[in-house]
C-alpha positions in Angstrom: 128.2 1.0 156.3 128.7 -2.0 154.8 125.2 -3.5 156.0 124.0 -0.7 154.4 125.0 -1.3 151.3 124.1 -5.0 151.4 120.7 -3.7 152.1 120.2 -1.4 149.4 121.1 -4.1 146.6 118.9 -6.3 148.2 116.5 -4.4 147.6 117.3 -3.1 143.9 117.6 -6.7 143.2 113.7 -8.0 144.8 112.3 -4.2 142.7 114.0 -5.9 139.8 112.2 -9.2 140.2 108.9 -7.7 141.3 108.7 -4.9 138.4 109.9 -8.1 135.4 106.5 -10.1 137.3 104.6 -7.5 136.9 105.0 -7.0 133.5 105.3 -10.5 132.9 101.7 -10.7 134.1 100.1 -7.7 132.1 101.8 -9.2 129.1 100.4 -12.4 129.5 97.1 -11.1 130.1 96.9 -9.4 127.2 98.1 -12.1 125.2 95.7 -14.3 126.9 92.9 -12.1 125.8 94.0 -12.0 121.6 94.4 -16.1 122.2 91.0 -16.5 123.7 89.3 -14.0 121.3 91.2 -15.5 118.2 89.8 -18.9 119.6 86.4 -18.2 119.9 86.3 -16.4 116.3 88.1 -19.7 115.2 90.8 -17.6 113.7 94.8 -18.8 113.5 96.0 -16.5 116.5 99.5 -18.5 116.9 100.7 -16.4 113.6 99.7 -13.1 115.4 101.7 -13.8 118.8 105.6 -14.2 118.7 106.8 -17.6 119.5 103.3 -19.4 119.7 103.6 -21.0 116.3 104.6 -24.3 117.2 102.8 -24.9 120.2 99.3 -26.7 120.5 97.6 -25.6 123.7 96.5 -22.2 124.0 98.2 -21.4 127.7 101.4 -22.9 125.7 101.2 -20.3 123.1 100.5 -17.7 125.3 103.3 -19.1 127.6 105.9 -19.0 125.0 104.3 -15.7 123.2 105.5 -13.5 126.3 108.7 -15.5 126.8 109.7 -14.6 123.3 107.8 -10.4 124.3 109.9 -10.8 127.4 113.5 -11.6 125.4 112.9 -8.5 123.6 112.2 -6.4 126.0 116.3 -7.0 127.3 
């Protein structure tokens, strides 16, 4: 019973991690895609995405864009 039980939280616990990726990965995306388009159009994206003020690369902003989406999201 007990290696049941075990087993079942080890698996709530890998859906957990798998399901915060996943969105993790579509957020970023889209992020990715209002960076690159406010690049080429040589607008100032980093005001539009939370967190990406600061930073000077674009895959930084994007990074810490869906780090600071992410923290909300909790």
């Amino acid at each position: 019973m007990v290696h049941t039980q075990g087993a079942h939280h080890e698996h709530d616990a890998a859906s957990r991690y798998r399901s915060y990726y996943l969105v993790f990965a579509a957020s970023f995306i889209v992020f990715l895609a209002i960076a690159l388009a406010g690049q080429l159009l040589g607008w100032h994206w980093r005001a539009w995405l939370p967190g990406a003020e600061g930073v000077k690369s674009l895959f930084g902003g994007v990074k810490a864009a869906v780090y600071t989406f992410m923290s909300h999201l909790t």
